[in-house]
Structures are given as C-alpha cells and as structure tokens.
C-alpha atoms as a printed R data frame, in Angstrom:
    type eleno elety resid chain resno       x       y       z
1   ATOM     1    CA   UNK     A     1 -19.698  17.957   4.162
2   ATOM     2    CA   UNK     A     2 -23.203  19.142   4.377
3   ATOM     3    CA   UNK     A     3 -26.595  17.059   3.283
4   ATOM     4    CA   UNK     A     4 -26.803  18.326  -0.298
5   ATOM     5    CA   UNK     A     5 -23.089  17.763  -0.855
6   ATOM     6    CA   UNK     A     6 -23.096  14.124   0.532
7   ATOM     7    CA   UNK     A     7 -26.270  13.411  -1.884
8   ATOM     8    CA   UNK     A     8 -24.496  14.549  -4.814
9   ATOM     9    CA   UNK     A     9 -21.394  12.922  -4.181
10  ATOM    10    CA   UNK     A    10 -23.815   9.326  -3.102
11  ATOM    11    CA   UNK     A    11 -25.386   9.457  -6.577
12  ATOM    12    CA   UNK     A    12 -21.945  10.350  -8.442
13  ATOM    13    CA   UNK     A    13 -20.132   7.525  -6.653
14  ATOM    14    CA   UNK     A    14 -23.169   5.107  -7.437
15  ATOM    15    CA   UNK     A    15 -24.634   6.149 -10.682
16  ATOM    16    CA   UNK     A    16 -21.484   8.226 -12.242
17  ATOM    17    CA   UNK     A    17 -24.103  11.013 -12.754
18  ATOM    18    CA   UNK     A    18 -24.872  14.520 -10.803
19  ATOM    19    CA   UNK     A    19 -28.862  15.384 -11.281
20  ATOM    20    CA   UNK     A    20 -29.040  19.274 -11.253
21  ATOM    21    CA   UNK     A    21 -31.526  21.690 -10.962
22  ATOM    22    CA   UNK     A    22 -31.586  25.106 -11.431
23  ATOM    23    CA   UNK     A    23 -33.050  27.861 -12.467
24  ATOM    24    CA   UNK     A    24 -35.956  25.774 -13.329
25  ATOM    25    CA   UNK     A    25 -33.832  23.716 -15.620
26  ATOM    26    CA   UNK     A    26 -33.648  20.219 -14.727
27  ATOM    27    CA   UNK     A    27 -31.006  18.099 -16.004
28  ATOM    28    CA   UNK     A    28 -28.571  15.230 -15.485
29  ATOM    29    CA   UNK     A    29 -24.800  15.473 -15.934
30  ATOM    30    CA   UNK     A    30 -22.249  12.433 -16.606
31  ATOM    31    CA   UNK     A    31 -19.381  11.802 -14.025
32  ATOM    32    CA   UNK     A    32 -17.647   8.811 -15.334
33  ATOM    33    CA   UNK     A    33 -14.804   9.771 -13.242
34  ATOM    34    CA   UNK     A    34 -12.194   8.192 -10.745
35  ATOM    35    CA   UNK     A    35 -13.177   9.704  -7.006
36  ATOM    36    CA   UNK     A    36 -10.047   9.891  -4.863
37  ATOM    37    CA   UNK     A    37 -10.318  11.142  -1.508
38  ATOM    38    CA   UNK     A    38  -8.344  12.086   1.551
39  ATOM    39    CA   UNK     A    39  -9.615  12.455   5.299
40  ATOM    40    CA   UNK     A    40  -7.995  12.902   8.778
41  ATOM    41    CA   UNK     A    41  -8.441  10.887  11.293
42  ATOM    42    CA   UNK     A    42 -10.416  11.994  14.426
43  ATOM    43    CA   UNK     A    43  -8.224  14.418  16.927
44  ATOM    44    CA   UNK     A    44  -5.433  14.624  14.293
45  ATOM    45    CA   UNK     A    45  -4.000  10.966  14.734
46  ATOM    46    CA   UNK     A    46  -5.317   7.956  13.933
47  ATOM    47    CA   UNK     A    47  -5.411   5.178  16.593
48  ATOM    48    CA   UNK     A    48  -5.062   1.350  15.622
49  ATOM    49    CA   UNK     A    49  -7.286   0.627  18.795
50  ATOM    50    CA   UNK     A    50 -10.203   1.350  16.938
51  ATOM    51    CA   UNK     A    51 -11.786   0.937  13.437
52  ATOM    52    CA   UNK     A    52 -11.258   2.322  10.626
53  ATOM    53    CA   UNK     A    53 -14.868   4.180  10.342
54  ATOM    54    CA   UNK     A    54 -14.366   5.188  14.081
55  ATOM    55    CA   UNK     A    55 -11.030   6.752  13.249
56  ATOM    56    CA   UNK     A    56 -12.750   9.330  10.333
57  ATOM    57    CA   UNK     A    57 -15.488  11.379   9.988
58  ATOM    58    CA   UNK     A    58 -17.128   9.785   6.965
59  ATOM    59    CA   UNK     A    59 -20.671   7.805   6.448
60  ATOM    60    CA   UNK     A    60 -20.599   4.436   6.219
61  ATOM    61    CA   UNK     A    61 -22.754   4.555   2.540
62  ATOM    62    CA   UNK     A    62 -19.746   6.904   1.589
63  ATOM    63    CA   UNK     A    63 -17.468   4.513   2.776
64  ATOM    64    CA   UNK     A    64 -18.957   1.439   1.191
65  ATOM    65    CA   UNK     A    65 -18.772   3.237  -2.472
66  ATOM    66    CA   UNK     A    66 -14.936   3.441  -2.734
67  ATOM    67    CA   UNK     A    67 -13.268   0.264  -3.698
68  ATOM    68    CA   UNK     A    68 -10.381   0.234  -2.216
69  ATOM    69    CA   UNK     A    69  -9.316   2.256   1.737
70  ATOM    70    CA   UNK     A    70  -5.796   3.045   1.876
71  ATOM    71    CA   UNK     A    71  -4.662   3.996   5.823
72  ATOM    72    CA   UNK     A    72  -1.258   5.776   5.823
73  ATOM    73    CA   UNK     A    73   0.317   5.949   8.723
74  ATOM    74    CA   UNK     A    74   3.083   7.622  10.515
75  ATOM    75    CA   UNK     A    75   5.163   5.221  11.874
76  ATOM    76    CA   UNK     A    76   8.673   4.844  13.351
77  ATOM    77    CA   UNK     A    77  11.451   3.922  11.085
78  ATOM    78    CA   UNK     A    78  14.546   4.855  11.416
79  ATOM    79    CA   UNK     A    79  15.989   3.704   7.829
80  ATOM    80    CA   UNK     A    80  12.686   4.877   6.378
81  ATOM    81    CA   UNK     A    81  13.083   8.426   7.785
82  ATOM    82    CA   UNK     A    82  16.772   9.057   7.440
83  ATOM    83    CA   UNK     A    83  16.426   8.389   3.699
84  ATOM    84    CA   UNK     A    84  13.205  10.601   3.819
85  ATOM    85    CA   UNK     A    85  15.066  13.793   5.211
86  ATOM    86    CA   UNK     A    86  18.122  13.061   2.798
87  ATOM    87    CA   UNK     A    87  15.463  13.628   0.387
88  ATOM    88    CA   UNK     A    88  14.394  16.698   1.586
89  ATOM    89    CA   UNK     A    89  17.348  17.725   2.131
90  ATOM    90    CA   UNK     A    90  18.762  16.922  -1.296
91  ATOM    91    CA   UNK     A    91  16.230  18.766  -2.819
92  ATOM    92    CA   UNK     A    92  16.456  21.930  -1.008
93  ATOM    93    CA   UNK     A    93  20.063  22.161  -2.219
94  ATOM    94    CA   UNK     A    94  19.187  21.302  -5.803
95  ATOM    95    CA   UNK     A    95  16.700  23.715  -6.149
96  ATOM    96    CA   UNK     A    96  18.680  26.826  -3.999
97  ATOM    97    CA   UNK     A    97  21.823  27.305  -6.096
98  ATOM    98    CA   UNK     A    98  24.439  29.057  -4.553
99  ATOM    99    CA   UNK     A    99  23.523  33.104  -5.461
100 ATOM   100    CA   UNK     A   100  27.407  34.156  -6.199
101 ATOM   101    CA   UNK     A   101  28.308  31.555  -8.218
102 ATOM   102    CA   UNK     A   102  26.084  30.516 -10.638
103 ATOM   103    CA   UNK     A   103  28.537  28.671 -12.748
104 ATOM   104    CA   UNK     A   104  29.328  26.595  -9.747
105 ATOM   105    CA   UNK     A   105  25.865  25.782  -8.614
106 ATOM   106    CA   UNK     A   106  25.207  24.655 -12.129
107 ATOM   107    CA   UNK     A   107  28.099  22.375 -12.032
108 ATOM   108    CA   UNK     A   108  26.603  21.090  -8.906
109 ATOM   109    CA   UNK     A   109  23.361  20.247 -10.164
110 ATOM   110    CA   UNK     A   110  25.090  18.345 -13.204
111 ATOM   111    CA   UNK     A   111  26.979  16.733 -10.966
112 ATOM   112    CA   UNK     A   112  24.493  15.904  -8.643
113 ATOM   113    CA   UNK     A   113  22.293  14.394 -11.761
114 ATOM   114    CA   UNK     A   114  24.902  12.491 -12.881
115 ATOM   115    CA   UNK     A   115  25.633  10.807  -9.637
116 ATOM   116    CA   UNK     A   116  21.682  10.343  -9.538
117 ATOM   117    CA   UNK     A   117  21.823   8.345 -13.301
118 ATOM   118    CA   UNK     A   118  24.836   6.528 -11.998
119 ATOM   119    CA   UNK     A   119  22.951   5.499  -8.859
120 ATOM   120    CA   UNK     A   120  19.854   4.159 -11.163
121 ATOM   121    CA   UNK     A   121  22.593   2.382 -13.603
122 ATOM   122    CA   UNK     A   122  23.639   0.415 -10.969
123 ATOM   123    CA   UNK     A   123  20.557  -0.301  -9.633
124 ATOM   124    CA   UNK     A   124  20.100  -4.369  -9.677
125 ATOM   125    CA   UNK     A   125  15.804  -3.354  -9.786
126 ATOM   126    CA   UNK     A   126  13.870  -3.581 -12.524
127 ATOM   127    CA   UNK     A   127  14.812  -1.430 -16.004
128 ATOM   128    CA   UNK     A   128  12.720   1.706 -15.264
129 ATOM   129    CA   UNK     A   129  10.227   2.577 -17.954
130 ATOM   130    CA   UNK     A   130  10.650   6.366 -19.293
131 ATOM   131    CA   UNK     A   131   8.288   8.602 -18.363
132 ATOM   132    CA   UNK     A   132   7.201   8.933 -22.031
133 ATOM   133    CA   UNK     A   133   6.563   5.863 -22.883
134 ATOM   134    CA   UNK     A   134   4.726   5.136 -19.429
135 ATOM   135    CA   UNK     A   135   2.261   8.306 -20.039
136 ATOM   136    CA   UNK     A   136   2.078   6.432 -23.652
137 ATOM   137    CA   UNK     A   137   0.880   2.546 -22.343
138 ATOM   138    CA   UNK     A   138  -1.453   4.178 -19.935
139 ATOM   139    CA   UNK     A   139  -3.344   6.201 -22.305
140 ATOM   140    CA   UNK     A   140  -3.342   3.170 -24.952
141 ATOM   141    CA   UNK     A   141  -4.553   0.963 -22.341
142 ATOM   142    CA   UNK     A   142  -7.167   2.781 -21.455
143 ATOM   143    CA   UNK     A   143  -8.489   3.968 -24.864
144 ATOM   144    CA   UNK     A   144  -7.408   0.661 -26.517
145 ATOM   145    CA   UNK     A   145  -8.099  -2.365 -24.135
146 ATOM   146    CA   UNK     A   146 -11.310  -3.415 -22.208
147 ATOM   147    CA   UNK     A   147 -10.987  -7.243 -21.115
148 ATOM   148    CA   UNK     A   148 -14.372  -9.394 -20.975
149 ATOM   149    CA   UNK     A   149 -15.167 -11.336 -17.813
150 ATOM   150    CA   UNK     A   150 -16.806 -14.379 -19.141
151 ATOM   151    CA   UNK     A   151 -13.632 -16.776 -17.881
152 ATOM   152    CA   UNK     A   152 -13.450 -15.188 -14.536
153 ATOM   153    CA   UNK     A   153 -13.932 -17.366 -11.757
154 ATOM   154    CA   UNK     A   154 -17.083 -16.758 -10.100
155 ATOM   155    CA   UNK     A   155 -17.705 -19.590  -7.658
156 ATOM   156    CA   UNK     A   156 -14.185 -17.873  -6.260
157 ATOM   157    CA   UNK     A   157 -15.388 -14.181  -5.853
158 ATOM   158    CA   UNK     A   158 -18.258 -15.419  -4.249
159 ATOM   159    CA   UNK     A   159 -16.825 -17.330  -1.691
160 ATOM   160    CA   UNK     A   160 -14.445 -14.359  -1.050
161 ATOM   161    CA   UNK     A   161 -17.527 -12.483  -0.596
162 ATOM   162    CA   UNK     A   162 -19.196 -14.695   1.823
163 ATOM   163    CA   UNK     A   163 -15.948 -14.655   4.280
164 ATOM   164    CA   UNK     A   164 -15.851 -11.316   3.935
165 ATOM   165    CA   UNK     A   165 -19.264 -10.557   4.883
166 ATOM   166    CA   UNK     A   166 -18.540 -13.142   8.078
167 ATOM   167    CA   UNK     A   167 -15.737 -11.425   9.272
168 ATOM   168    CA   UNK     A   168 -17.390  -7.867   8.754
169 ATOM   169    CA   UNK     A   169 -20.041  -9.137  11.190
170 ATOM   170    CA   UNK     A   170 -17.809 -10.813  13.650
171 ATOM   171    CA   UNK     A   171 -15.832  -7.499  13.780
172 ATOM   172    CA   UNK     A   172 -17.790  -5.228  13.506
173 ATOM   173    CA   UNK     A   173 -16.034  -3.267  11.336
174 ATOM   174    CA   UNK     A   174 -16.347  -1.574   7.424
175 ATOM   175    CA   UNK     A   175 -19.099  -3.031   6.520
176 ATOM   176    CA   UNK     A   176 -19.201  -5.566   3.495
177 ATOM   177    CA   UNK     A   177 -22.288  -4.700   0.636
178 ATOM   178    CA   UNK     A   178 -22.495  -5.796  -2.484
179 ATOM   179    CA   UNK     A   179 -20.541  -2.948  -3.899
180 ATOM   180    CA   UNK     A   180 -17.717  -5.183  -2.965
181 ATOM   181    CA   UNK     A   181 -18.190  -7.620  -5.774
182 ATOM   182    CA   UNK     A   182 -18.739  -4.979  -7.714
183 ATOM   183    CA   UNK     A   183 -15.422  -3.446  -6.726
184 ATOM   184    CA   UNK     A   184 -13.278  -7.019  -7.310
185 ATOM   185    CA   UNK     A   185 -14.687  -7.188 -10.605
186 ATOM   186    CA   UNK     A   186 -13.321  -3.486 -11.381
187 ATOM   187    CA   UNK     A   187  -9.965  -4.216 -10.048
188 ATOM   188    CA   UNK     A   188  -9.706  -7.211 -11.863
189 ATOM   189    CA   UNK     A   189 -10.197  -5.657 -14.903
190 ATOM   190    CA   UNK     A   190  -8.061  -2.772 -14.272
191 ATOM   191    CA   UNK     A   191  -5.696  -5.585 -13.799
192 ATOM   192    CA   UNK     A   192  -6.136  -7.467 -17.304
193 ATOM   193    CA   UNK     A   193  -6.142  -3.757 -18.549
194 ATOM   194    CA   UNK     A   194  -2.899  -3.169 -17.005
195 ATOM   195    CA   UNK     A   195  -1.306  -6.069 -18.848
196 ATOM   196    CA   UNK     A   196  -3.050  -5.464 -21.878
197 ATOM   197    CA   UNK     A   197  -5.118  -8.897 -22.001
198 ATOM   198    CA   UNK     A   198  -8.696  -8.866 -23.544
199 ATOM   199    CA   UNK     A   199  -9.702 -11.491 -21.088
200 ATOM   200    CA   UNK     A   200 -10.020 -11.501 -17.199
201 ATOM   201    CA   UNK     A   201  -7.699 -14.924 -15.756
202 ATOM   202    CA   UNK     A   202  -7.570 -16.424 -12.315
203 ATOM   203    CA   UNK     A   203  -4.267 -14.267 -11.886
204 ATOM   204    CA   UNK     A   204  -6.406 -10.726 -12.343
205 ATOM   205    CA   UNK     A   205  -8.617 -12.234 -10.036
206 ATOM   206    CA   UNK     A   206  -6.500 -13.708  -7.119
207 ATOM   207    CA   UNK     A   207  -4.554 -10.126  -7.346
208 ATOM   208    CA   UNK     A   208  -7.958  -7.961  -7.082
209 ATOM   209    CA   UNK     A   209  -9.074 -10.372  -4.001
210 ATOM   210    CA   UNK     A   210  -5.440  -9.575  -2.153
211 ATOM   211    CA   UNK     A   211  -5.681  -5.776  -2.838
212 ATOM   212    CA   UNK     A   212  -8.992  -5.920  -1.630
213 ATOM   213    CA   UNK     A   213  -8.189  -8.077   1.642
214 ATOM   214    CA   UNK     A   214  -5.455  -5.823   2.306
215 ATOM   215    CA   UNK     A   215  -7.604  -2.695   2.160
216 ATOM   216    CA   UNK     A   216 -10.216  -4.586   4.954
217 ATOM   217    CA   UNK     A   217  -7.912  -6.179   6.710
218 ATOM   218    CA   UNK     A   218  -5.771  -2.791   7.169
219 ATOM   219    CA   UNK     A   219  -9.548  -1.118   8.611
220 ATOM   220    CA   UNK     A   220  -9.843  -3.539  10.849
221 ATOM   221    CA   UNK     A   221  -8.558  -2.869  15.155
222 ATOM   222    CA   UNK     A   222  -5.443  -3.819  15.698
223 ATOM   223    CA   UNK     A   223  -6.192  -6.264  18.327
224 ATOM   224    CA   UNK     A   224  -7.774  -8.567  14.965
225 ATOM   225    CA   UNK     A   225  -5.650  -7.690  12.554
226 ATOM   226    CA   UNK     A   226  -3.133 -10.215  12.632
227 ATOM   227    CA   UNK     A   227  -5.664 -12.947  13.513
228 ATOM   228    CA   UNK     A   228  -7.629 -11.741  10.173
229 ATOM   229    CA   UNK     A   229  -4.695 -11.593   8.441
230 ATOM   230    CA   UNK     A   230  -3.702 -15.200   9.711
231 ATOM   231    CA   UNK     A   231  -7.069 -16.340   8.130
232 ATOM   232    CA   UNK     A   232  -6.360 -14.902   4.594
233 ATOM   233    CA   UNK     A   233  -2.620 -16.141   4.641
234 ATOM   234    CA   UNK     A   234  -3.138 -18.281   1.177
235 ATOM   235    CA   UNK     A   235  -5.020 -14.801  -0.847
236 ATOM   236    CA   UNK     A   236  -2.182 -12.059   1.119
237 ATOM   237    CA   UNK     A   237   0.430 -13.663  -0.115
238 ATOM   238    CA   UNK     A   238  -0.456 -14.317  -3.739
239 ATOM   239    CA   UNK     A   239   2.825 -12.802  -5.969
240 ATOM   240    CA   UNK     A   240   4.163 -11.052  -2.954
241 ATOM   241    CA   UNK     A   241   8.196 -10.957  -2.914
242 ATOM   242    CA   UNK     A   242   9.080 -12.920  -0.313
243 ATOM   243    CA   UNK     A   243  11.753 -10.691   0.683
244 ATOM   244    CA   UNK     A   244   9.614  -8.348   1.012
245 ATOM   245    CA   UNK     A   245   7.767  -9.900   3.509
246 ATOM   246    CA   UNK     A   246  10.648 -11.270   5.476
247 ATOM   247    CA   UNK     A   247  11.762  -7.478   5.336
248 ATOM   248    CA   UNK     A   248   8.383  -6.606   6.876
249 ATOM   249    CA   UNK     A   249   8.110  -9.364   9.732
250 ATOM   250    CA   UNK     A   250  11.638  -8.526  10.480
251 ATOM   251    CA   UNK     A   251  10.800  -5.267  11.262
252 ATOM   252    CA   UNK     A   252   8.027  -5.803  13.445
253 ATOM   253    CA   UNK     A   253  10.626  -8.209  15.677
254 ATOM   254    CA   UNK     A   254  12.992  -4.782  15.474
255 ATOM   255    CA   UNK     A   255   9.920  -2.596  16.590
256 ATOM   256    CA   UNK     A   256   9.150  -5.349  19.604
257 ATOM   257    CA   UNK     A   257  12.527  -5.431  20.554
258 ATOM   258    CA   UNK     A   258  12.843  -1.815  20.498
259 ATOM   259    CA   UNK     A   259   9.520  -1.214  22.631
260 ATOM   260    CA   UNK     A   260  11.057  -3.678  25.370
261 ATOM   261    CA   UNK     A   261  14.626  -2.205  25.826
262 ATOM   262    CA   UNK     A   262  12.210   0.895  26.028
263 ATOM   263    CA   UNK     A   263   9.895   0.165  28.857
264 ATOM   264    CA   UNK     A   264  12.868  -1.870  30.531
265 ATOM   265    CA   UNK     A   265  15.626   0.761  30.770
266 ATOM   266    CA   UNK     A   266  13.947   3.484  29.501
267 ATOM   267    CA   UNK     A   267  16.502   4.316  26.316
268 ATOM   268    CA   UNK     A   268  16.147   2.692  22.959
269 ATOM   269    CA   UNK     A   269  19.251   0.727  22.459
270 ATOM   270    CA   UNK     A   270  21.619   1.696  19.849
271 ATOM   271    CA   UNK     A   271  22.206  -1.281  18.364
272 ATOM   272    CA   UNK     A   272  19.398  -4.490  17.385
273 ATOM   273    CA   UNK     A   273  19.746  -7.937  17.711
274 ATOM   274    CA   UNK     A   274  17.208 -10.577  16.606
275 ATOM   275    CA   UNK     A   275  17.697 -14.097  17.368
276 ATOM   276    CA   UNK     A   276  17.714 -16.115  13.365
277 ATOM   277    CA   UNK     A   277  15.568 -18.452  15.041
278 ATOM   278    CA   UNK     A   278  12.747 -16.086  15.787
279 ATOM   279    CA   UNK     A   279  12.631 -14.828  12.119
280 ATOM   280    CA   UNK     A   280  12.901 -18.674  10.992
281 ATOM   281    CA   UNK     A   281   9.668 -19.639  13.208
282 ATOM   282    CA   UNK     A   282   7.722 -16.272  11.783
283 ATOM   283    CA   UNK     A   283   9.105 -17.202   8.116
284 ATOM   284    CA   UNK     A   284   7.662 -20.319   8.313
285 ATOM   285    CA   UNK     A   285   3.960 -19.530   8.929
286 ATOM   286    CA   UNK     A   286   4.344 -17.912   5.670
287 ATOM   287    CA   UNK     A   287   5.674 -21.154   3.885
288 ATOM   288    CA   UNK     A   288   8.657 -19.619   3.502
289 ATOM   289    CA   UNK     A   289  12.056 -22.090   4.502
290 ATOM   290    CA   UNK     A   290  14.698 -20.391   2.897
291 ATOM   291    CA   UNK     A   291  16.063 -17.637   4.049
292 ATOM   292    CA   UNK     A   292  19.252 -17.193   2.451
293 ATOM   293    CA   UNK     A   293  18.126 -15.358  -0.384
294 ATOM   294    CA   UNK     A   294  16.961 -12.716   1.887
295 ATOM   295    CA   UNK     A   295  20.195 -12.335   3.809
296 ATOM   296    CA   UNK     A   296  22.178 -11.729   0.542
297 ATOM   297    CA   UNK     A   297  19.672  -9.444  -1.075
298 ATOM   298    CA   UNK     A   298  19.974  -5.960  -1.380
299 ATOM   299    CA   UNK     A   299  16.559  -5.021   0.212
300 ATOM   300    CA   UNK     A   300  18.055  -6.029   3.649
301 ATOM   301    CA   UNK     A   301  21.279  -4.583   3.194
302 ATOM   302    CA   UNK     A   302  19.962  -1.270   1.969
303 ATOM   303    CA   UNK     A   303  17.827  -1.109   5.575
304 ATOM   304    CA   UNK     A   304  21.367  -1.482   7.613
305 ATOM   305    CA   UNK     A   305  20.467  -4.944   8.537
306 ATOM   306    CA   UNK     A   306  23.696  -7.701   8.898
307 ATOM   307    CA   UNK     A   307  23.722 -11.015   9.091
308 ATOM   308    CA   UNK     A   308  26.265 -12.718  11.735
309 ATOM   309    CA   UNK     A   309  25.934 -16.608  10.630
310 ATOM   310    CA   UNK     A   310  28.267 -17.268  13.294
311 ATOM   311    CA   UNK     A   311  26.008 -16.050  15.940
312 ATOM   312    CA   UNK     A   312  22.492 -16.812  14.546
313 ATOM   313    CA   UNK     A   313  22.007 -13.063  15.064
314 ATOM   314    CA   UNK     A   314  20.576 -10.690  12.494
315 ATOM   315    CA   UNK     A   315  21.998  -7.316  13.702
316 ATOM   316    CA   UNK     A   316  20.831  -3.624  12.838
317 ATOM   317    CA   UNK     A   317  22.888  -0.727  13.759
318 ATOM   318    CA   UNK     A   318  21.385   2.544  13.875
C-alpha cells in the first residue's frame, strides 16, 4: 500500500469520507461503509511468538481504526480437518454428476439433499432461521432500529479502558487509543441492533467488552496470552457455553499430550487419554464444577471424545 493509498484509506476509516481532487475539482465523497480487511502474516505463517503487529505488514494508525482483529489460524485438529475434507469432498461429488447417467446423478443429488435435511431434522441445535427471513431481519434491523446509549454503563467502559491501556503498555503490544471506546460503543449497539432493542443494557455492553478482549487478547504473544486471559476471566466468559469451553480446554490437554508422546517416542499415539482429574482442576478456574453435562452432550461426542467413568479417563480415538 503506497502513501496516497494509506491516506485515503486513514481519513475513510476515521472520518467515513474520501477528499478528492482532480482535474482541478476539489471535492469530498461519503464512505459510510463497513471496511473489512485481510492480510498475511510475515514469511507466509504467522508465529504466536510474536505480536500481532509484528506478525503483518500494516501501520499501527491502520491498525488502531478497525474495531475488532480477528487472527485465523491453521492449526492441528484432527476432528476439525476430517470433517473439513468430507466437505470438500462432498461437494466435489455434488457438483460433478456422473456424465453417462444423468438420471442417476440426479437421483444422487436428491438423495444426497435429502439425507442433508434429515441430518438438520435431527439436529438437537437451535431451529435454523431460513435464509429469507434472515436476509429479511437484517435489512429491517438496520433500516428500522438504532438503540440510544443514555443507560449504558459508563463508569464500566471506562474502567475496561483503563486496564486495557495498562496491559497494552505492559505488553507492548496493539496499542490501546481512544478509538477503542469508540469501537465498544459501536459493538454495543450493533448488539442492541441485533436484538432489536431501542436501548443499549449492561448485557450489549458486557458482550461488546468480551468481543473486544478476545480480539486483544488473541494479538497478544503467546507467552502472555493465557496470563492476560487469566486476568479477564470474569468479562471472557460472559454467556459463553460452558461446553464449549470445556470442549476447548480439553483440547489443549489433547494437543499437550499429543506434543509429549511426540518428542518422547517420536510418533503421535493413536489413541488419547486424559486423566478426569486434570480437566476437573482446569474446569474449575473457570467456575465451572459440573461436568456431567459436558460428558453427555453432543458437542463432545461429535469430536470422538468418550468418557470411561470407570477409569476417570476421557479417551479420544483417532
């Protein structure tokens, strides 16, 4: 991105306007606009050793104007990535009929759709909304509702902002500007928006603070991200599914067990077994006590995981 193109994209980002000159005519354009950008990390892979802004090739004023950093990352997962290529592979097939018998293909893809509807029917999830009537909310939302902030809790997104600010300096990290309030109070509207409530509450707030914590916390070198992460327990875990987060810790005690068979004999074993203990001791600096819920959900069994009360083992196959 060259000089000119980084001033443009400064002013759109802060002032929602492009100033243009040309031709002797000098004029300013509106860009109320959503800015969503992509960028690869230095030498094609990005490294958790080091920050977030060391990992890409972007400004920090460019960085400081987007609300909210999302880092994707490749990582190992067996479950995650045999479901991924059954994907791919599923929709190769549905889109390359067989070329000598149509009829047959056709059948195949009806089949394979109705299996698909089946699958969703007996989904225990949520009801999925159509696609319709999704496209239909959004666009009333947005024309329709625009929440006022005057029973937000301020005293609360300013503290948030002071810790923030502390940590950014103690890290050394993205830094924290004002922009950042600014950016809370967006996402707590788009929250209110999102349910359709003319007023900001504590809940739009407390969920803007969280989605913003995550984004800074996930910036941060991996060597403080846990400790930070530690620190923010009480906002991180506001409305999160606690199964989902006992799915995630387990996980990382899979991916240290894994690493340890690995430098020890050199193969990764072909079978995983955590002690219930170990998960017990993690689940409890998350408040969480009961675990049973979690061992007869479908989230764990739909990752191969099995629990062997007998044992105090939670096993996982691959």
């Amino acid at each position: 991105m060259n000089d000119s193109d980084r001033t443009s994209i400064h002013e759109a980002m802060e002032q929602q306007s492009i100033s243009i000159s040309k031709a002797g005519i000098v004029t300013s354009l509106q860009a109320r606009c959503a800015v969503i950008a992509a960028a690869n990390p230095i030498g094609g892979r990005y490294d958790p050793s080091l920050t977030f802004s060391e990992n890409v090739d972007l400004t920090e004023p460019i960085l400081s104007r987007f609300d909210v950093l999302c880092i994707v990352r490749d990582t190992v997962d067996p479950v995650q990535d045999e479901r991924l290529a059954r994907f791919v592979v599923d929709s190769h097939i549905r889109h390359h009929p067989s070329a000598n018998n149509p009829d047959d293909a056709e059948d195949s893809m009806e089949q394979d759709s109705q299996s698909q509807r089946d699958e969703d029917s007996s989904d225990s999830g949520p009801e999925k909304i159509p696609q319709e009537l999704l496209q239909k909310y959004i666009l009333y939302a947005r024309e329709k509702v625009h929440p006022k902030l005057h029973q937000m809790d301020q005293d609360k997104v300013a503290r948030m902002y002071s810790e923030l600010r502390r940590e950014s300096m103690a890290t050394g990290s993205v830094p924290i500007t004002v922009r950042h309030i600014e950016s809370m109070i967006r996402l707590a509207e788009a929250h209110a928006r999102m349910h359709l409530r003319e007023h900001v509450l504590e809940e739009d707030v407390n969920m803007a603070i969280r989605v913003m914590l995550e984004s800074f916390i996930n910036t941060q070198k991996y060597s403080v991200m846990r400790t930070m992460a530690k620190t923010f327990q009480r906002y991180l875990s506001y409305k999160k599914d606690h199964n989902e987060l006992l799915l995630f810790v387990l996980k990382q005690l899979v991916q240290e067990q894994i690493n340890f068979m690995r430098s020890r004999y050199g193969s990764e074993p072909d079978v995983v077994e955590i002690s219930e203990k170990d998960l017990q001791e993690k689940a409890h600096q998350l408040n969480i006590t009961n675990l049973s819920p979690f061992y007869g959900s479908d989230l764990f069994k739909s990752h191969h995981f099995t629990h062997d009360a007998r044992r105090h083992l939670i096993v996982l196959a691959f």
